[in-house]
MIZAKOL-93695 format. One record per residue (C-alpha): x, y, z; residue number from 1; residue in three letters. Coordinates in steps of 0.2 Angstrom, whole numbers, plus 5000, padded with zeros to 4 digits. Example, Ala and Ser with C-alpha at 12.3 -4.5 7.8 and 13.67 -1.06 7.14 Angstrom:
// residues 2
  east  north    up    n  res
  5062   4978  5039    1  ALA
  5068   4995  5036    2  SER
// end
This chain:
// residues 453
  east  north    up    n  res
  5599   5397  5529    1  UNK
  5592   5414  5533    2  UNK
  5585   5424  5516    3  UNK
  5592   5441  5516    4  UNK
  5581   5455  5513    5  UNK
  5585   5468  5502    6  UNK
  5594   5481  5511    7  UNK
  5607   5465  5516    8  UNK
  5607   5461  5496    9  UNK
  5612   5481  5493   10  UNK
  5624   5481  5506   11  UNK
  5633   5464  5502   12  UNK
  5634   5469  5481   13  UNK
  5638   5487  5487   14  UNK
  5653   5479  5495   15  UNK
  5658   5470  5479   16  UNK
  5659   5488  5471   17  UNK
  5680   5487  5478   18  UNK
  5693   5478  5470   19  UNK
  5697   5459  5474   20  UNK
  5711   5461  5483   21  UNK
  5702   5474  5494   22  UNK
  5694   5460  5501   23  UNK
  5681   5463  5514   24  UNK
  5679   5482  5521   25  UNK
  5687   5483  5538   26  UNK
  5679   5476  5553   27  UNK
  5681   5461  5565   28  UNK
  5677   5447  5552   29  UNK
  5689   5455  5540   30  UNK
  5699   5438  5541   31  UNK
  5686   5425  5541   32  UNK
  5689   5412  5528   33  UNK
  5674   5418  5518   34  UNK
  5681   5430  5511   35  UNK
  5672   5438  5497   36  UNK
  5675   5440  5479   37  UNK
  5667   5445  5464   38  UNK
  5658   5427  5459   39  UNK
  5654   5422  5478   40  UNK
  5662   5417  5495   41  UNK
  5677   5406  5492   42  UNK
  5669   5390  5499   43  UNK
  5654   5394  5489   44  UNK
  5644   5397  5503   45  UNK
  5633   5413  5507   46  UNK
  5639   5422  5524   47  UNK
  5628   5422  5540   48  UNK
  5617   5436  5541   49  UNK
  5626   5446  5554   50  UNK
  5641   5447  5541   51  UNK
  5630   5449  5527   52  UNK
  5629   5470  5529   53  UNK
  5649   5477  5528   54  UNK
  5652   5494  5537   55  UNK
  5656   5510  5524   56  UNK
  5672   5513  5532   57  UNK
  5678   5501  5519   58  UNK
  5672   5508  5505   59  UNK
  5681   5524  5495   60  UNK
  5675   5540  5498   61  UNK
  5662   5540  5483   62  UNK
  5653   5527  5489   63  UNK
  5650   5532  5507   64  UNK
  5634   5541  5505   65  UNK
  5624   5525  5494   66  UNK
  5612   5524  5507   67  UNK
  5608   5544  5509   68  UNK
  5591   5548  5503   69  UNK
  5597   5563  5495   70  UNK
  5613   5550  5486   71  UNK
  5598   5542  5474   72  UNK
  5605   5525  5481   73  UNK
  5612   5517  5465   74  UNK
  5606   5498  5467   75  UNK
  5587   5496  5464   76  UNK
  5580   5478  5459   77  UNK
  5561   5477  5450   78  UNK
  5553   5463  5444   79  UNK
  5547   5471  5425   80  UNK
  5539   5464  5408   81  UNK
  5550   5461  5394   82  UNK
  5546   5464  5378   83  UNK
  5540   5447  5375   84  UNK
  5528   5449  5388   85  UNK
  5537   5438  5400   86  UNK
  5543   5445  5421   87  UNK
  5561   5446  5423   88  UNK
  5573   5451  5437   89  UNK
  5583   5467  5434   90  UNK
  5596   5476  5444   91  UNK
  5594   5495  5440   92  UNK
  5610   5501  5443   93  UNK
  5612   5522  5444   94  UNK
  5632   5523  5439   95  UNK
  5632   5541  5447   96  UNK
  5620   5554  5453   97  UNK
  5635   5569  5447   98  UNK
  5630   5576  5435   99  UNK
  5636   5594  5425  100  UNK
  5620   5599  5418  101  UNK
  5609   5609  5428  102  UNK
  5592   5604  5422  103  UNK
  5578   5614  5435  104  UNK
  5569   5598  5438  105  UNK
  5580   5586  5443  106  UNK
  5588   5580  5458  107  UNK
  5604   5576  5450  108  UNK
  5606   5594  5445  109  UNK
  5625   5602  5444  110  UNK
  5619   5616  5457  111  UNK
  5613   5605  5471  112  UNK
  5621   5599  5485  113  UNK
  5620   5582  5489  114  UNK
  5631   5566  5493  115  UNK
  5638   5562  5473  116  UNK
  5641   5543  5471  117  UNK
  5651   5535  5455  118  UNK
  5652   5515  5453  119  UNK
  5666   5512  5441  120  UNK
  5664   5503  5425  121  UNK
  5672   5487  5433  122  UNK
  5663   5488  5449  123  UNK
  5647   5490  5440  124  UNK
  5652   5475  5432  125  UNK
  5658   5464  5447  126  UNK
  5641   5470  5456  127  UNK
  5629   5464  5443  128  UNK
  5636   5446  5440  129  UNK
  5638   5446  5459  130  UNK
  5620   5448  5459  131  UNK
  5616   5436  5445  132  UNK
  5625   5423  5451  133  UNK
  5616   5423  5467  134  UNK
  5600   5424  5457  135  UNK
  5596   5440  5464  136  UNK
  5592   5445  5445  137  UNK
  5591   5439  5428  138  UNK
  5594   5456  5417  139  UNK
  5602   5473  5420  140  UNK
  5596   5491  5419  141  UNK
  5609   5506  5417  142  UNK
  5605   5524  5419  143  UNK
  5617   5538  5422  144  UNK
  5622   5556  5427  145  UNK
  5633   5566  5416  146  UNK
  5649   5570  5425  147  UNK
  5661   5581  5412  148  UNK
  5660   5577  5393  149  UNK
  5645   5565  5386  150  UNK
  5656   5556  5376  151  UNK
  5668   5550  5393  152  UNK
  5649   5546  5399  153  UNK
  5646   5535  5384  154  UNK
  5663   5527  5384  155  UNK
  5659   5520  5402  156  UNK
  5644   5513  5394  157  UNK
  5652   5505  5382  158  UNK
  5664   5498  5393  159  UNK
  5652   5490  5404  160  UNK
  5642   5482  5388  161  UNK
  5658   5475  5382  162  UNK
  5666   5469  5397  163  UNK
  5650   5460  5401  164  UNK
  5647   5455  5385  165  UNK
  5664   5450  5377  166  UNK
  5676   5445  5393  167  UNK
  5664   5437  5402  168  UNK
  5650   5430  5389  169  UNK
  5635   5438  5396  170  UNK
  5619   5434  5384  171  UNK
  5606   5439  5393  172  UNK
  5594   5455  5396  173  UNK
  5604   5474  5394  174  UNK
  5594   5490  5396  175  UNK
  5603   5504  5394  176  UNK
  5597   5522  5396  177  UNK
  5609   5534  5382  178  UNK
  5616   5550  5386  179  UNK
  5613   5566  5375  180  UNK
  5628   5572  5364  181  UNK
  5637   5555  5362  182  UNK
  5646   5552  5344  183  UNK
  5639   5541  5329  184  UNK
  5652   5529  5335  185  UNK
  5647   5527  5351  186  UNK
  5630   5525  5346  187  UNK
  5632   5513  5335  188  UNK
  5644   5502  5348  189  UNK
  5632   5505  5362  190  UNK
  5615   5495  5352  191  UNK
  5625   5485  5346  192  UNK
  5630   5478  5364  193  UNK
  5611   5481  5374  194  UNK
  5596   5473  5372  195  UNK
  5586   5488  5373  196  UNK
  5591   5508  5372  197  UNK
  5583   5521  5378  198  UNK
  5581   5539  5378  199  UNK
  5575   5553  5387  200  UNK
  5566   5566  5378  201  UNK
  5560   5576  5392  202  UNK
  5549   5585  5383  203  UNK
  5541   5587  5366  204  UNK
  5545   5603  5360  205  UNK
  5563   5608  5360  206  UNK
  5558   5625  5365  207  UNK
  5551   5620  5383  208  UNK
  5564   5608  5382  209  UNK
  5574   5625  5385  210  UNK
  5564   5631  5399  211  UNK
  5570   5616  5411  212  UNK
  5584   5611  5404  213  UNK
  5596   5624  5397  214  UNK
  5611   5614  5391  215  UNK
  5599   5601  5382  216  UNK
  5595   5602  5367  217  UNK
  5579   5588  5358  218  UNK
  5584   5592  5341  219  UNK
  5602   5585  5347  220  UNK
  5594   5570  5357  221  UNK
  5582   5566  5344  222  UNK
  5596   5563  5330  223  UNK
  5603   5551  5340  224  UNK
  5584   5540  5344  225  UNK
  5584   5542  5323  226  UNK
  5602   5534  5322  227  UNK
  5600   5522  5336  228  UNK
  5581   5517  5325  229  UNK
  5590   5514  5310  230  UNK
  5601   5502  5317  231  UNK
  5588   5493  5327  232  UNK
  5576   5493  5312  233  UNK
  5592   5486  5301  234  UNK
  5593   5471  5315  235  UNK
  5575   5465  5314  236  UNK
  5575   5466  5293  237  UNK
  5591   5456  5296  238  UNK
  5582   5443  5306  239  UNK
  5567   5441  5297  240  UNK
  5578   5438  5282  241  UNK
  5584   5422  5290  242  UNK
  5600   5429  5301  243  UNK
  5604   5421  5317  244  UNK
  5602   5431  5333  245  UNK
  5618   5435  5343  246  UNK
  5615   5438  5361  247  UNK
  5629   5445  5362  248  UNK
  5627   5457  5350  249  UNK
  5609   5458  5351  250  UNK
  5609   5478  5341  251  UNK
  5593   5484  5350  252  UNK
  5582   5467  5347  253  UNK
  5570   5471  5361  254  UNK
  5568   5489  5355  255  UNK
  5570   5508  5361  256  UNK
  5560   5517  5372  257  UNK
  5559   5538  5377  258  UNK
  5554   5546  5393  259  UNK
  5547   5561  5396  260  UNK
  5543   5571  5412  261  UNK
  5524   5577  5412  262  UNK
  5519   5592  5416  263  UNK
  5537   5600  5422  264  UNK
  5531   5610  5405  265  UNK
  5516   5618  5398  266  UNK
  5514   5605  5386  267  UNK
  5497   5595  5386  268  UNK
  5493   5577  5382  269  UNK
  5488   5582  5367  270  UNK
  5504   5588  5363  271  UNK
  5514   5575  5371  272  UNK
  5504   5559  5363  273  UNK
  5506   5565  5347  274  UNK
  5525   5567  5347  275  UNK
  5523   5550  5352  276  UNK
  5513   5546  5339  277  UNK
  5524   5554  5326  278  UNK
  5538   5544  5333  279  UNK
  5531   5526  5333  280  UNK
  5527   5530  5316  281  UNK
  5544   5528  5310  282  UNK
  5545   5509  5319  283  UNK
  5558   5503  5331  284  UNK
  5552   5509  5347  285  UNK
  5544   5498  5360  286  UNK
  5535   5509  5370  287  UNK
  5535   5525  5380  288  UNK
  5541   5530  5396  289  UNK
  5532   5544  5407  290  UNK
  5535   5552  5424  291  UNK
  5525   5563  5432  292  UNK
  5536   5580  5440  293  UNK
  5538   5579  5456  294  UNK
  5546   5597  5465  295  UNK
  5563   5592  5470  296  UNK
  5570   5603  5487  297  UNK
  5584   5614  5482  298  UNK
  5580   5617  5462  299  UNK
  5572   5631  5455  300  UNK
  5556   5622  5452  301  UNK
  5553   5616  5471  302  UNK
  5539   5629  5472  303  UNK
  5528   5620  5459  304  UNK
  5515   5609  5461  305  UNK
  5517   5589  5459  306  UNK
  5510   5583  5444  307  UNK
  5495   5570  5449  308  UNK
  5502   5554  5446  309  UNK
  5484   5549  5439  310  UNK
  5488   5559  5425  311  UNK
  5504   5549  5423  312  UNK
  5494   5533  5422  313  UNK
  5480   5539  5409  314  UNK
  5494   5544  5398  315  UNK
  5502   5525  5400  316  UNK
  5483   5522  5396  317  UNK
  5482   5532  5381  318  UNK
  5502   5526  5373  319  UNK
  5493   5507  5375  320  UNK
  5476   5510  5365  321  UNK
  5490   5518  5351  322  UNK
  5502   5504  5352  323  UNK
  5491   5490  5355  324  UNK
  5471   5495  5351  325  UNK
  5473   5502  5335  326  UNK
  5469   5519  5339  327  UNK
  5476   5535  5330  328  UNK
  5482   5551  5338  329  UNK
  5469   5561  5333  330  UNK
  5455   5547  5339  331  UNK
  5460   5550  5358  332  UNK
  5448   5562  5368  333  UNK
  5452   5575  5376  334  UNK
  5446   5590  5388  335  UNK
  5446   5608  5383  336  UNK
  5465   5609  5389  337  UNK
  5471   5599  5379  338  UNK
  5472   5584  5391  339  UNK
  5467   5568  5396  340  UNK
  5451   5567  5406  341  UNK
  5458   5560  5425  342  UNK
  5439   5556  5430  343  UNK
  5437   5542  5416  344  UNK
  5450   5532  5407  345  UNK
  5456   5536  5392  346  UNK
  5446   5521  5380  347  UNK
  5429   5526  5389  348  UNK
  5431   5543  5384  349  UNK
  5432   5538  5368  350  UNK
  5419   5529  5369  351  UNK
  5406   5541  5377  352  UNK
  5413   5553  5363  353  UNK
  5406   5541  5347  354  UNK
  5391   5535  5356  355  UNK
  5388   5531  5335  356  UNK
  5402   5515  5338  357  UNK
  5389   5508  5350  358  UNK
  5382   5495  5354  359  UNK
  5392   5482  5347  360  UNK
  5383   5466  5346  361  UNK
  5396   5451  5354  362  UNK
  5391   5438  5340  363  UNK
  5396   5446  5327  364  UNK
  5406   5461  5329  365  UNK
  5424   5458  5321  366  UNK
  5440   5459  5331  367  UNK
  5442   5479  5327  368  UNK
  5427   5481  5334  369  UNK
  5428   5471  5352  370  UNK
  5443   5476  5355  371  UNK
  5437   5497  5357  372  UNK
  5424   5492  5369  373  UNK
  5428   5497  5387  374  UNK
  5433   5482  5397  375  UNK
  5438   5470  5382  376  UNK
  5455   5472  5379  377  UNK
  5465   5463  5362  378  UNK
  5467   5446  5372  379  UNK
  5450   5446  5378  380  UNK
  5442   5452  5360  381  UNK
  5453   5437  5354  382  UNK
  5445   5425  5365  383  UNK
  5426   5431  5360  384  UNK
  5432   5426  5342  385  UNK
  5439   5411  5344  386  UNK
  5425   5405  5356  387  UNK
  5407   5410  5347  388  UNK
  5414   5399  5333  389  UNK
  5411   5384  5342  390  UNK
  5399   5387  5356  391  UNK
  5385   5400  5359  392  UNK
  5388   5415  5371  393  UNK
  5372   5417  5382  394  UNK
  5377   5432  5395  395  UNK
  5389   5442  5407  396  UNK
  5395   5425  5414  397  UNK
  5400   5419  5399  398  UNK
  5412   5435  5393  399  UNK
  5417   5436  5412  400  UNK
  5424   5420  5410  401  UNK
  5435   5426  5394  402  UNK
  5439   5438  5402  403  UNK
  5431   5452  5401  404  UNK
  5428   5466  5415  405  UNK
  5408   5467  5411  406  UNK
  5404   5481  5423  407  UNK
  5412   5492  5410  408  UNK
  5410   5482  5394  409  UNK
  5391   5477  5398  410  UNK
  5383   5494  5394  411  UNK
  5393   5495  5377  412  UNK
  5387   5479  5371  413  UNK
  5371   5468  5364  414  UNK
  5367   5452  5364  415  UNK
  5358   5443  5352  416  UNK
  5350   5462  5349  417  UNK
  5346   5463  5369  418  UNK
  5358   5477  5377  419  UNK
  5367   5469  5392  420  UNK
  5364   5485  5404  421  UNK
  5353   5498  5403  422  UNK
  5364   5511  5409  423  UNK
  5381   5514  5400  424  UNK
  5394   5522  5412  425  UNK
  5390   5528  5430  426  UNK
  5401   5540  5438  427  UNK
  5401   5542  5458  428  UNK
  5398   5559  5463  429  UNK
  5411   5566  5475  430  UNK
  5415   5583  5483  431  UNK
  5428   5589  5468  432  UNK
  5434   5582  5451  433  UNK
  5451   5572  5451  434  UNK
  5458   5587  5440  435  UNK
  5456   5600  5453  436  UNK
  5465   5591  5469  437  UNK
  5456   5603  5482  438  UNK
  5463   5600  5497  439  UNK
  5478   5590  5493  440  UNK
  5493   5591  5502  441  UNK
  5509   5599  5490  442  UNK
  5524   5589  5497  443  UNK
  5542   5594  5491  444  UNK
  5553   5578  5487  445  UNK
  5571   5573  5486  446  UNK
  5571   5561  5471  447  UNK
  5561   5558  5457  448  UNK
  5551   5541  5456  449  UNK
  5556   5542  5435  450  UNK
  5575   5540  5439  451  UNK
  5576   5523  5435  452  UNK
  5563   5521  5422  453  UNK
// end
């Protein structure tokens, strides 16, 4: 049988969106004895690909414009990591692009005019296990505009979480993101039912927070991170004291996690990465999400300039030498703005900036020690340790084959007291520094790429 591609998937869960009874949308196979429903075809059977991509006249006005660019199309599926470090399937669904706020930065804003789309809780539901059972996915992502009140918002949440969870038995994988303003209640019911939670901080200072977003308010969105933490936290004291999981009531198990948008603010690295900082401190969270600003046409801020997404990345860079290196705030290096250097990563910068920390000789530097060196990441380090017990580590080929990236590590490192390369770090010279972007092109966009982070 023909594999469909992804638009033909869209289109065929897009048409599980309407009720049973509505049967297939309008058209010339509108009788055919597959006729669709929420768990399959009723022969259990996949259609033939010409039937596979049902017209929008069927669908209710709201869900028209899905395939619009400017609609933020509201099915998206992406292989991702799990917290365990395994790949899993999810279907990112957007539930609607409305939204009543009117931040400057984002394409969802109240003000702009664009095709508004809204999957109801039940058709979100009917959609996802539609997907699932085809295999299409193994887990689910939920993100959201803000039509009206927060707390109708979070109700729909909820109502998805407990329709999947309790009516039809769903264990698996639940990342939803939570919307600013929702009661204790709602809080408390919504971690209870996902997997994961997140939030999105926007920015880290409630002031120029204020500047992009005037009906948002960080001191408002971070009492709710501090609630939805204390009920995650609560959960894994509960397991480590013996109590049974519940997948289906899993209370936050894989963790929390915060966006912000970089450089839609005056904010620098510095500033952001310790808000981070402060943050992780208090346990619960998994990791951080961030998204470069992108000028979105038809919002006050489509004059700006994009944000380089290189400086996205070293700020990934930076959150995983605090999460997983053992690296404190104020131990990251940083340029006389404030920021992250673009032309080297962010764990050779700290290297070049203690050149006291090196060399580190490979046979008998610890683990804390391997593991800061440029090209030797924690599984890598592990390896070295494990593997000098029992045999003797002569050269590059030896570390290459544990695993580590000895173009960078070798100028950081000795070797029986001989130093691997003469020369620590090279830099090519070029024409201009990444952080100046001479002649770059300043593009405009309809969508962000963070929408469904």
């Amino acid at each position: 049988m023909q594999s469909m591609g992804l638009e033909q998937k869209i289109d065929l869960l897009m048409s599980m969106a309407l009720d049973d009874q509505e049967g297939v949308p309008p058209g010339p196979r509108a009788t055919s004895s597959h006729h669709q429903r929420a768990g399959g075809w009723r022969d259990g059977t996949e259609p033939a690909a010409d039937e596979q991509a049902p017209s929008a006249r069927g669908l209710p006005p709201r869900l028209r414009h899905t395939k619009d660019v400017g609609a933020l199309r509201p099915l998206n599926i992406r292989n991702v990591r799990t917290a365990g470090g395994t790949r899993t399937t999810l279907l990112r669904i957007l539930m609607t692009n409305a939204c009543s706020f009117n931040c400057h930065y984002c394409p969802m804003r109240r003000d702009r005019n664009l095709p508004r789309t809204l999957l109801k809780p039940d058709e979100l539901v009917r959609i996802f296990l539609a997907a699932h059972a085809r295999g299409w996915c193994q887990g689910l992502f939920i993100t959201t505009g803000i039509p009206g009140r927060p707390v109708k918002v979070m109700d729909d949440l909820i109502q998805v979480l407990a329709l999947l969870r309790e009516r039809h038995g769903f264990r698996g994988y639940i990342h939803v993101k939570m919307v600013p303003g929702a009661e204790d209640a709602q809080i408390e019911r919504l971690t209870a039912l996902a997997s994961r939670v997140s939030l999105n901080l926007e920015a880290p200072c409630g002031e120029h927070l204020t500047q992009i977003a005037p009906e948002k308010n960080l001191a408002t969105t971070v009492a709710a991170l501090e609630r939805t933490r204390a009920q995650v936290l609560a959960g894994w004291a509960e397991a480590r004291a013996g109590r049974p999981p519940d997948r289906l009531l899993p209370g936050g198990s894989a963790g929390m996690t915060m966006q912000f948008v970089v450089g839609a603010t005056s904010d620098t690295d510095r500033t952001i990465l310790g808000t981070v900082s402060d943050l992780y401190a208090g346990g619960g969270i998994h990791h951080s999400q961030f998204s470069a600003f992108r000028p979105i046409r038809e919002t006050p801020m489509e004059g700006m300039k994009a944000t380089p997404a290189l400086r996205e990345h070293r700020l990934y860079q930076a959150d995983h030498l605090l999460r997983q290196y053992g690296f404190a705030a104020g131990e990251i290096a940083y340029d006389d703005n404030g920021n992250l250097p673009l032309s080297v990563d962010p764990k050779c910068a700290w290297a070049l900036a203690n050149p006291e920390r090196f060399p580190v000789e490979i046979r008998t530097a610890s683990y804390e020690e391997l593991v800061r060196v440029p090209g030797i990441g924690p599984g890598t380090a592990r390896r070295i340790v494990a593997e000098r017990r029992t045999a003797t580590l002569r050269g590059l080929a030896d570390l290459r084959k544990l695993g580590a990236v000895t173009t960078r590590a070798a100028g950081f490192l000795t070797l029986g007291g001989r130093r691997l390369q003469s020369v620590r770090w090279a830099e090519q010279l070029g024409f201009w520094r990444p952080e100046e972007e001479t002649g770059a092109y300043q593009l405009q966009y309809e969508v962000s790429p963070g929408t469904f982070r």
